[in-house]
C-alpha positions as CSV (number, residue, x, y, z in Angstrom):
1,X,9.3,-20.1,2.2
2,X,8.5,-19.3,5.8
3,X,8.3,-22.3,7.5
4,X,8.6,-21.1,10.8
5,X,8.2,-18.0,12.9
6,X,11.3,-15.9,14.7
7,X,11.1,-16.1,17.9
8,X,10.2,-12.5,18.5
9,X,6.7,-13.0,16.5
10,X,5.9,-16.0,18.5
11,X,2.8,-15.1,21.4
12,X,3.5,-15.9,24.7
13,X,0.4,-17.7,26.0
14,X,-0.1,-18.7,30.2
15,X,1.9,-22.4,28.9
16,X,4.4,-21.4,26.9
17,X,4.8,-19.8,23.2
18,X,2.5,-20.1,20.5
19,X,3.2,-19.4,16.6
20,X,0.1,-17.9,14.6
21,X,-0.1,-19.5,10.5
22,X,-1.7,-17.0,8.4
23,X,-3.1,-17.0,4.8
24,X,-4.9,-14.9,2.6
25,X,-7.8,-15.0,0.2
26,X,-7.8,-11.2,-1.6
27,X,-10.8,-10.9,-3.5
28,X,-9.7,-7.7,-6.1
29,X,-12.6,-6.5,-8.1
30,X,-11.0,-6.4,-11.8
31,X,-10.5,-3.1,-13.4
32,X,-13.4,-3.7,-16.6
33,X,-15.8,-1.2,-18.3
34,X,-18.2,-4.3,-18.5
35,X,-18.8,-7.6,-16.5
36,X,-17.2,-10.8,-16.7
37,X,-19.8,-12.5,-18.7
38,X,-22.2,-9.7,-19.6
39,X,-22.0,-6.3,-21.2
40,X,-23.2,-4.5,-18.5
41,X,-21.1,-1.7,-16.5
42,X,-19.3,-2.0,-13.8
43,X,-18.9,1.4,-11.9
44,X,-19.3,2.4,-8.7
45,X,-21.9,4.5,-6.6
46,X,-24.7,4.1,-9.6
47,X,-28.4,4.1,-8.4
48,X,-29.5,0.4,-7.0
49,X,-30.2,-1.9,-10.3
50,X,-28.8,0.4,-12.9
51,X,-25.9,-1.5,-13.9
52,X,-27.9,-5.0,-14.5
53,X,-28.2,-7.0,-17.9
54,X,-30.5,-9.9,-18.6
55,X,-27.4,-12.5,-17.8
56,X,-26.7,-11.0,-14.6
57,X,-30.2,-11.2,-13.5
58,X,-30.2,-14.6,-14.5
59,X,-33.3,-14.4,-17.0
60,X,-33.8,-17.7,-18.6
61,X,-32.0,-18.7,-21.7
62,X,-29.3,-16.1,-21.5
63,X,-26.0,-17.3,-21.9
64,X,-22.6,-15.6,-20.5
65,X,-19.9,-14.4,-22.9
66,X,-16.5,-14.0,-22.2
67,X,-15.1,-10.4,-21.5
68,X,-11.4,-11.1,-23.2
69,X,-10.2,-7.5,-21.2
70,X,-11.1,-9.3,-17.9
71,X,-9.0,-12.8,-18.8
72,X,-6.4,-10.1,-20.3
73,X,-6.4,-8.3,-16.7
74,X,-6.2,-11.8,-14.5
75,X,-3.0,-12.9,-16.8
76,X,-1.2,-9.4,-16.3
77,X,-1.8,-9.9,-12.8
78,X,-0.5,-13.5,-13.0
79,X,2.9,-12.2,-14.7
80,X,3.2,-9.5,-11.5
81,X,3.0,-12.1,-9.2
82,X,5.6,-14.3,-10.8
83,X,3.3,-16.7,-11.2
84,X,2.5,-19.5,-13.9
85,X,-0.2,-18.8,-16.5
86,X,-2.2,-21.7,-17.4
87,X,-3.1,-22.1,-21.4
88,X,-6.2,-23.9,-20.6
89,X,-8.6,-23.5,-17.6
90,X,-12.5,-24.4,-17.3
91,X,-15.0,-22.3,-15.8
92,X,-16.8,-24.4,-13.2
93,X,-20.5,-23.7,-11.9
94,X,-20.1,-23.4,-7.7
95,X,-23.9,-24.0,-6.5
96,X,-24.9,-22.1,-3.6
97,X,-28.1,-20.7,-2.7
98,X,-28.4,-16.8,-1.6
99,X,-30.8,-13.9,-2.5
100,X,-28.1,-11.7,-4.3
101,X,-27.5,-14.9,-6.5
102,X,-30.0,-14.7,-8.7
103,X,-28.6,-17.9,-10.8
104,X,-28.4,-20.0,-8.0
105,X,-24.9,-20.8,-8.4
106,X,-21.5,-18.6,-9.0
107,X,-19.3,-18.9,-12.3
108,X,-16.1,-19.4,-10.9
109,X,-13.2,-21.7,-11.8
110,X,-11.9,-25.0,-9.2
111,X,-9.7,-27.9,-10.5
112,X,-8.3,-25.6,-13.2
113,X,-7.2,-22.1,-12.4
114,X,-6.1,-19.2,-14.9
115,X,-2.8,-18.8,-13.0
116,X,-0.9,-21.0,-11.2
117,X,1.5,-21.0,-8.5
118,X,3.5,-17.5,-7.8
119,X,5.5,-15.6,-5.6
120,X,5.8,-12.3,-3.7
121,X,8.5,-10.2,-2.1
122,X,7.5,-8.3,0.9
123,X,9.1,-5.7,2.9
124,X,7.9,-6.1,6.0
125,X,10.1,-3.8,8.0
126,X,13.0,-1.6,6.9
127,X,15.3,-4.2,7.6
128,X,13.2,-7.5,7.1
129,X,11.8,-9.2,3.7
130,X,9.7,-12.2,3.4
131,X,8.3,-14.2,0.6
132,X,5.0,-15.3,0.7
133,X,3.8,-18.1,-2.1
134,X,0.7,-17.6,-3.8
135,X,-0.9,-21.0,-4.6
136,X,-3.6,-19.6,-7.3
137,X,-5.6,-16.5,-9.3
138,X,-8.7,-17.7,-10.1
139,X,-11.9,-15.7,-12.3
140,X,-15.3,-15.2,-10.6
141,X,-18.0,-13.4,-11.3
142,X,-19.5,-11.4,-7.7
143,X,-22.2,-11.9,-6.3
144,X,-25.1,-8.6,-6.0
145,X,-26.1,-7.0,-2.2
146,X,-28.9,-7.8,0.2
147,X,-29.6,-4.6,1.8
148,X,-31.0,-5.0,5.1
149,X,-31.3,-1.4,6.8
150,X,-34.4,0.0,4.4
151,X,-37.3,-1.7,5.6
152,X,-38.4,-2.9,8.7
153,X,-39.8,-6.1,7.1
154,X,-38.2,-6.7,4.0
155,X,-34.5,-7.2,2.8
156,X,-33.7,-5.3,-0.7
157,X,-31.3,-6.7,-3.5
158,X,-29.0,-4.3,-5.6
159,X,-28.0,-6.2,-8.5
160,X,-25.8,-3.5,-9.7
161,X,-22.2,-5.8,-8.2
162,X,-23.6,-9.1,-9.5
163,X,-21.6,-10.6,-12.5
164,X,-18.8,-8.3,-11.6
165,X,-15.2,-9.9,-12.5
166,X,-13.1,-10.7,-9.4
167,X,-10.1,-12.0,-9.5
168,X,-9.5,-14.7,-6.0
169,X,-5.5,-14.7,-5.3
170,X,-4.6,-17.3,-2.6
171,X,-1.8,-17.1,-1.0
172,X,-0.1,-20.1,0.7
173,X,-0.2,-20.4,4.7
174,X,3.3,-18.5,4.7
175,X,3.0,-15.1,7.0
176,X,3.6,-15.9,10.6
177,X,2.4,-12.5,12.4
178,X,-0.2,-9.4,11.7
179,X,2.8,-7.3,10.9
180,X,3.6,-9.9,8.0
181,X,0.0,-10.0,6.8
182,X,-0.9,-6.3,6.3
183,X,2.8,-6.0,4.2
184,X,2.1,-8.5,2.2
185,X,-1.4,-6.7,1.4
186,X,0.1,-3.6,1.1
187,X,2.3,-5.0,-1.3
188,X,0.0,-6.6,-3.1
189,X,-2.8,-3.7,-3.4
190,X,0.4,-1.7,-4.8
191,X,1.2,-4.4,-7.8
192,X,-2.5,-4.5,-8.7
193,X,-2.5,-0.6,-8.5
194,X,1.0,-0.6,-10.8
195,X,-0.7,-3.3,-13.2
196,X,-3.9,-1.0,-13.3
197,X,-5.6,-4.5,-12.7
198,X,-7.2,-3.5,-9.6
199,X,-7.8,0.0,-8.1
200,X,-7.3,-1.6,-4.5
201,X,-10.1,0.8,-2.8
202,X,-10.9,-1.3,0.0
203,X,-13.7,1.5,1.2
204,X,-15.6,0.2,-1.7
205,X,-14.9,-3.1,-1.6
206,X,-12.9,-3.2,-4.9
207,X,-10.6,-5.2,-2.8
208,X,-11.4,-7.7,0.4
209,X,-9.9,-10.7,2.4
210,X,-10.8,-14.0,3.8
211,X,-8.3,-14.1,6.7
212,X,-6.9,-18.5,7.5
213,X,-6.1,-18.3,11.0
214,X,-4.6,-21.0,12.9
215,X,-2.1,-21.5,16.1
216,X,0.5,-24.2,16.8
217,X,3.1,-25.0,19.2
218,X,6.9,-23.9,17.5
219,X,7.3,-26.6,15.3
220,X,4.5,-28.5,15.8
221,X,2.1,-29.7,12.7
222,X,-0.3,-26.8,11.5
223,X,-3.3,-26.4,14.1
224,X,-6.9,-26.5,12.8
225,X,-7.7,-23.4,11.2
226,X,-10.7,-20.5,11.2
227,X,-11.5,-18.4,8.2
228,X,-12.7,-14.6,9.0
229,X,-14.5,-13.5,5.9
230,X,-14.6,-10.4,4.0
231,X,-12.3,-8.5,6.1
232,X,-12.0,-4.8,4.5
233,X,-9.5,-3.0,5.5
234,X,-5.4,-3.2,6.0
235,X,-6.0,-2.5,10.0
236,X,-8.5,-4.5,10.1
237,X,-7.2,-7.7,8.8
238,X,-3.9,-6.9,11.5
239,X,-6.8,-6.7,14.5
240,X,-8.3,-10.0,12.8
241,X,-5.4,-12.1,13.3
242,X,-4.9,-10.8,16.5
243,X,-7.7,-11.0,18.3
244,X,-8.4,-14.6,16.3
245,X,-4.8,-16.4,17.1
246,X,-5.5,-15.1,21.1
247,X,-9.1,-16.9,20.9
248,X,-7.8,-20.1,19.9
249,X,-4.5,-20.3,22.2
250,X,-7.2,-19.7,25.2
251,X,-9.2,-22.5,23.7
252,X,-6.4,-24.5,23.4
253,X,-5.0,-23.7,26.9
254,X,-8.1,-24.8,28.7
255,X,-7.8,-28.2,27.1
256,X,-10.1,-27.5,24.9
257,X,-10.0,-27.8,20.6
258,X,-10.9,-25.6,17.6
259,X,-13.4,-26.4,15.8
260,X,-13.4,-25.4,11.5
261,X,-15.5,-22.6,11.0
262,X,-16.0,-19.2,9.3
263,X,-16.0,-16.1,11.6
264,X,-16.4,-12.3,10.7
265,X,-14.9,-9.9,12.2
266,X,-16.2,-6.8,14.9
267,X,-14.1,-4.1,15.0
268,X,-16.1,-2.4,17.0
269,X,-16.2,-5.1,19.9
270,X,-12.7,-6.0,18.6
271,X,-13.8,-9.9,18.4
272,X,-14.5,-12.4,15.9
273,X,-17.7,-14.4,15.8
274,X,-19.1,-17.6,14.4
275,X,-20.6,-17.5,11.8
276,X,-21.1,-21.1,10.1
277,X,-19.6,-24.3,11.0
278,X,-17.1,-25.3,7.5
279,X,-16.9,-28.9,7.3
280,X,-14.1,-29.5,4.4
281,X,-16.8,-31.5,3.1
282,X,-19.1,-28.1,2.6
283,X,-20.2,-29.5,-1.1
284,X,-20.8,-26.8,-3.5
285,X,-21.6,-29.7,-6.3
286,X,-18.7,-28.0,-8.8
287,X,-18.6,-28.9,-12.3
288,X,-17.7,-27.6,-15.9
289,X,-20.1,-24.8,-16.9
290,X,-21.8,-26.1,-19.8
291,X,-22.3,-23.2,-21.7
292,X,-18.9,-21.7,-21.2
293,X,-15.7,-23.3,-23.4
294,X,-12.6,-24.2,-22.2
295,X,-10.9,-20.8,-21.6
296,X,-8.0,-21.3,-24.2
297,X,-5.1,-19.0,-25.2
298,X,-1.6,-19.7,-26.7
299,X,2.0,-18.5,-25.4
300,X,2.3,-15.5,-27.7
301,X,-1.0,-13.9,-26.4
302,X,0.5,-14.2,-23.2
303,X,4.0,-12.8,-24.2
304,X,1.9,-9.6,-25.9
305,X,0.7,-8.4,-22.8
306,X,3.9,-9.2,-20.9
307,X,5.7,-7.2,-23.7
308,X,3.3,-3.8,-22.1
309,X,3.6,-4.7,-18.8
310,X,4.6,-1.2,-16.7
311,X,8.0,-1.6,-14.3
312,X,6.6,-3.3,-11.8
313,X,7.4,-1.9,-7.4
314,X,10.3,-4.4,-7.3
315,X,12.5,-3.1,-10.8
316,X,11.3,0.1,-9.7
317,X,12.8,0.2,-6.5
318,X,16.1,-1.7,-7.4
319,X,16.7,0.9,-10.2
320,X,16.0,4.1,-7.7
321,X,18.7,2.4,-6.0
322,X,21.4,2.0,-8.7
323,X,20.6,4.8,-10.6
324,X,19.8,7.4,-7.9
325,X,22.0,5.8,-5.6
326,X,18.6,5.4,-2.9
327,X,19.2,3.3,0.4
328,X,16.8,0.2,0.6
329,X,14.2,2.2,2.2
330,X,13.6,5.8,0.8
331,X,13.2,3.4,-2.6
332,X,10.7,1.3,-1.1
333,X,8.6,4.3,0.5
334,X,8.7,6.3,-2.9
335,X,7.5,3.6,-5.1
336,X,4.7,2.1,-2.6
337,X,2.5,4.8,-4.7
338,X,3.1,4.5,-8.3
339,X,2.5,8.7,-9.1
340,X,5.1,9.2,-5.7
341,X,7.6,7.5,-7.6
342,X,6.7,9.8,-10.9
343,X,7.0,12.8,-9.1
344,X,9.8,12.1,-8.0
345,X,11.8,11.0,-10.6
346,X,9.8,14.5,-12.9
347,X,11.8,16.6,-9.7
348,X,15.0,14.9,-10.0
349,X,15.0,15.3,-14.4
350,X,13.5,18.3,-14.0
351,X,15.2,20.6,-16.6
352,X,18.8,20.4,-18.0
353,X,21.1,20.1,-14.9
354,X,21.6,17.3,-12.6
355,X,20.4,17.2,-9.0
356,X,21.2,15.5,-6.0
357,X,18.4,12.9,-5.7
358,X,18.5,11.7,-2.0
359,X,18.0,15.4,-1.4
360,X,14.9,15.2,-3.8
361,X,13.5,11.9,-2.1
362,X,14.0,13.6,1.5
363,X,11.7,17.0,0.6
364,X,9.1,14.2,-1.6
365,X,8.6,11.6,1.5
366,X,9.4,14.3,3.9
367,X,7.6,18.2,4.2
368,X,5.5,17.2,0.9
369,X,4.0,14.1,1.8
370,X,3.4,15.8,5.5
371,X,1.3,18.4,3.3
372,X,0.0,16.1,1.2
373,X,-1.2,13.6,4.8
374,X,-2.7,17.1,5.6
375,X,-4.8,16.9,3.2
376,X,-5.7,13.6,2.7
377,X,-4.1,13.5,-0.5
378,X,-1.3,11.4,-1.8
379,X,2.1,13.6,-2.8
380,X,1.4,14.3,-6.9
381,X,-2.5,15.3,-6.2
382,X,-1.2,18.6,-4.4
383,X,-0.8,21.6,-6.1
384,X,3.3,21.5,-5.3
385,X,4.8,20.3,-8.7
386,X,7.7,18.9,-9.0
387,X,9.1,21.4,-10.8
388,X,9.4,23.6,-7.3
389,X,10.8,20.8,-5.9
390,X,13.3,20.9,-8.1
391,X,14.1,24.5,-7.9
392,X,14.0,24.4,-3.7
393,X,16.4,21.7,-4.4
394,X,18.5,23.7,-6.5
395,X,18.6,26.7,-4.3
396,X,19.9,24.6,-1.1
397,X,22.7,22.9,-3.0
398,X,23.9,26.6,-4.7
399,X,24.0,27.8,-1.2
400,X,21.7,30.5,-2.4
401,X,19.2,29.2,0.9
402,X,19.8,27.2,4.2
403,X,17.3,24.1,4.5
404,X,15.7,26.1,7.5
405,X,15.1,28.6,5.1
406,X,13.7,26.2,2.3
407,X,11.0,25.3,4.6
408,X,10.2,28.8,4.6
409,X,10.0,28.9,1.0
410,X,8.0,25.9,0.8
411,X,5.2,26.9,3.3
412,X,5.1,30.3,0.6
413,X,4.2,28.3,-1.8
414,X,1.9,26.1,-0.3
415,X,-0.1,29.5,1.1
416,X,-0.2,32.4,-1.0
417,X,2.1,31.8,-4.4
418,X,0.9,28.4,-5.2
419,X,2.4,28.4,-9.0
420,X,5.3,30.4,-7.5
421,X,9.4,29.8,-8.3
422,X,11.3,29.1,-5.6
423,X,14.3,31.4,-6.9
424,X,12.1,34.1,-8.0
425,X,9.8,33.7,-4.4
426,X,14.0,33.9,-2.6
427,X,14.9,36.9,-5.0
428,X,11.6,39.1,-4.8
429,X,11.5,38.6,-0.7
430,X,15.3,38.7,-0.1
431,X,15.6,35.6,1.7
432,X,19.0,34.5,0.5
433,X,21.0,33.2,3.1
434,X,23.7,35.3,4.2
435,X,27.6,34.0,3.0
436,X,28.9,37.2,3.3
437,X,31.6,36.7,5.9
438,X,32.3,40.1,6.5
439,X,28.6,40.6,7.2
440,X,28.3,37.3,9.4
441,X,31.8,38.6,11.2
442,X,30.2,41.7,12.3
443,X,27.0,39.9,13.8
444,X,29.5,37.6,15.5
445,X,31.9,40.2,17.1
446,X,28.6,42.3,18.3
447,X,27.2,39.4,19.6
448,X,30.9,38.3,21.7
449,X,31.8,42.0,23.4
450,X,27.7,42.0,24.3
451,X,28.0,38.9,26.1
452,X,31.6,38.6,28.0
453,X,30.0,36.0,30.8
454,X,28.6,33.9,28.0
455,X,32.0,33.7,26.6
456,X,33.6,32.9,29.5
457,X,31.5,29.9,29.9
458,X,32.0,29.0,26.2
459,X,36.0,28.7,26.8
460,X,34.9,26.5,30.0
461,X,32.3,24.3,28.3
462,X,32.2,24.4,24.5
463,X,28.9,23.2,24.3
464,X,27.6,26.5,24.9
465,X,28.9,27.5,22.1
466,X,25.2,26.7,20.2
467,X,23.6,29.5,22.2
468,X,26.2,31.8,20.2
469,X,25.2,30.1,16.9
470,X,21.1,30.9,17.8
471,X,21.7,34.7,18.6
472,X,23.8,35.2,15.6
473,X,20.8,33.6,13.3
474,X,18.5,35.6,15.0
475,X,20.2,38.8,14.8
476,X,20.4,38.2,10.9
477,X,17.2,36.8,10.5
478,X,17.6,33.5,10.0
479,X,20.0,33.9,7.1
480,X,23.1,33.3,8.1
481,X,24.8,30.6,6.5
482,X,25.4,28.0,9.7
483,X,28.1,27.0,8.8
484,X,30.2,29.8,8.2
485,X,28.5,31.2,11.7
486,X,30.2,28.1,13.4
487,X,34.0,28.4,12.1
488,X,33.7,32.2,12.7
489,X,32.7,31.6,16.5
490,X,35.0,28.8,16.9
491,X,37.5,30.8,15.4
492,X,36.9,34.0,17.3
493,X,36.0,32.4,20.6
494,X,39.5,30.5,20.4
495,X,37.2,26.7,21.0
């Protein structure tokens, strides 16, 4: 794994060079019509209270019941992460007292996980991967909301997120830089998102990190570390680490020593701030729930599932590359987003002739997603299909249209002939580019006896020679096919 830092992500303190240790706690809410022990619903946005059973409010006598989809969802999660699914595991009770708990303690599970250890690739730049180890998945239930903004005098409680699956995915202290810990985020918001596991919306807290933060000296035993809790966002778990490693190498420098503790995190004032001192002795009393089993299943139930597991990002990307013949990195942008990669394999297959997929992948990740980013929309939510892709696609490699004059076509269809075909937009407008050399000869020659200084200066300094190619495109419009305007220019113009 990562034991130690290159020395471009090491920070340069005022005494020399510090290396940040990072690890993650992802809390992803688990993708479940009902709760983990109750039959209650889970969706989002519904009025304060609605979405509340007699277990979740913790009436007395009401015993939890397993929801199989939710241990069903933590062990298809466990199989994306590589990771090794335990037969048994025990739910423990973890006894804490808060106002959104109405039981006074969390169902969650300690000594004896669902999932054991794991692993996961991350690209972190186009050129560098990583691997970061995941130590655990655990089931818990969430707790509900205080709600402290209604009243001046009293705080409120929507019970609506309590009982709520979550699935807790630890990974081990392996990233050594902010640039490392929102990829591997990324990465893992996109396997949950594959999995359907997870939905990863991190505006409504379906997904949300405790950020381990700690400094050391290159090669040096791992410092103490700080936990920043619930941190929301990708950004703001990058800003996190930042702003966190920077506090305790001034600490540090001034002789000074961290102390354990959990922060949150301001972006606003782009600090982190104490929040509670965390002894490693914080005792939350854990033992076996007594009214929940053993959690028990045997190897073929786990083989089921694997046996509908989707192509997960990694296959995914490997195959663009073999069979679409895909560098490293156009495969790793198109299958970040699980409907970006079917869209653009439906453009490449569209109907019975083959096409030139790189050429596919540039237009997808290229003008589309730029219209798509427009709109705040990801690439297969727009109204292009890939069916026009296709045909655009077509029409450049024909030589029926010039790229330049694809984008033309494109910004047609995404204005006033949204369902429109490409071919029958080019034919019905007469914008095929113009091959005809006889045609393009004339523009040229016109162009040449116009302009005898220009092509004085072209015999001097052939670099001139794209002025010729601009007023020859102009004078046709844009059609001309520029390649057949260069040979003719170099040709007539004796370069």
């Amino acid at each position: 794994m990562n034991s130690h830092a290159k020395p471009e992500k090491l920070i340069k303190g005022a005494t020399g060079d510090f290396e940040v240790v990072i690890g993650l706690e992802v809390h992803a809410q688990v993708t479940s019509r009902a709760k983990l022990f109750s039959g209650a619903a889970t969706e989002f946005g519904s009025e304060p209270n609605a979405n509340v059973s007699l277990v979740d409010a913790a009436m007395p006598g009401m015993l939890p019941v397993i929801n199989e989809e939710c241990v069903a969802q933590a062990i298809r999660t466990g199989l994306g992460l590589n990771a090794k699914i335990n037969l048994r595991s025990v739910f423990d009770r973890k006894n804490y007292f808060y106002p959104d708990l109405p039981q006074g303690y969390q169902i969650s599970q300690y000594k004896s996980p669902i999932v054991g250890e794991g692993v996961v690739t991350v690209d972190v730049s186009p050129t560098e991967q990583i691997e970061v180890g995941i130590e655990r998945l655990h089931l818990e239930q969430d707790a509900g909301k205080s709600l402290h903004d209604q009243s001046p005098t009293e705080s409120f409680v929507d019970l609506n997120r309590s009982g709520v699956a979550l699935m807790e995915i630890v990974s081990k202290p392996d990233m050594r830089s902010a640039d490392e810990a929102r990829a591997y985020v990324t990465k893992l918001r996109t396997i949950l998102r594959y999995l359907g596991t997870c939905d990863g919306n991190m505006e409504q807290g379906s997904l949300r990190a405790d950020v381990n933060v700690s400094v050391r000296r290159p090669g040096e035993p791992f410092g103490t570390r700080c936990e920043i809790k619930n941190v929301n966002s990708i950004r703001f778990i990058g800003q996190a680490i930042e702003v966190e490693a920077r506090r305790q190498i001034g600490i540090l420098e001034d002789g000074g020593k961290i102390d354990q503790e959990t922060r949150l995190f301001d972006p606003v004032r782009g600090e982190t701030r104490s929040m509670r001192s965390k002894e490693e002795a914080h005792d939350y009393r854990y033992f076996p729930d007594p009214d929940l089993l053993p959690l028990e299943f045997d190897q073929a139930y786990v083989d089921a599932l694997a046996g509908y597991l989707p192509e997960l990002p990694d296959a995914k990307k490997a195959r663009f590359m073999k069979d679409y013949g895909l560098p490293a990195y156009d495969a790793g942008v198109l299958v970040a987003d699980k409907e970006t990669a079917d869209y653009f394999e439906a453009a490449v297959k569209h109907g019975s002739k083959p096409r030139d997929p790189k050429l596919v992948a540039n237009w997808v990740t290229g003008d589309v997603a730029a219209y798509a980013n427009s709109l705040g929309l990801p690439v297969a939510q727009t109204h292009i299909a890939p069916a026009q892709i296709a045909g655009l696609v077509d029409l450049i490699s024909d030589g029926t249209i010039s790229g330049k004059i694809a984008k033309d076509v494109l910004a047609i269809v995404i204005g006033e002939d949204k369902d429109g075909d490409p071919r029958a937009i080019v034919e019905a407008r007469g914008m095929r580019q113009v091959t005809d050399t006889g045609a393009i000869a004339a523009a040229v020659d016109a162009i040449i006896s116009a302009n005898p200084d220009k092509v004085a200066q072209a015999k001097a300094k052939p670099t001139m020679l794209g002025w010729f190619v601009g007023q020859v495109m102009k004078q046709t419009g844009g059609k001309a096919n520029p390649q057949a305007v260069n040979e003719l220019l170099k040709e007539k113009l004796g370069i």
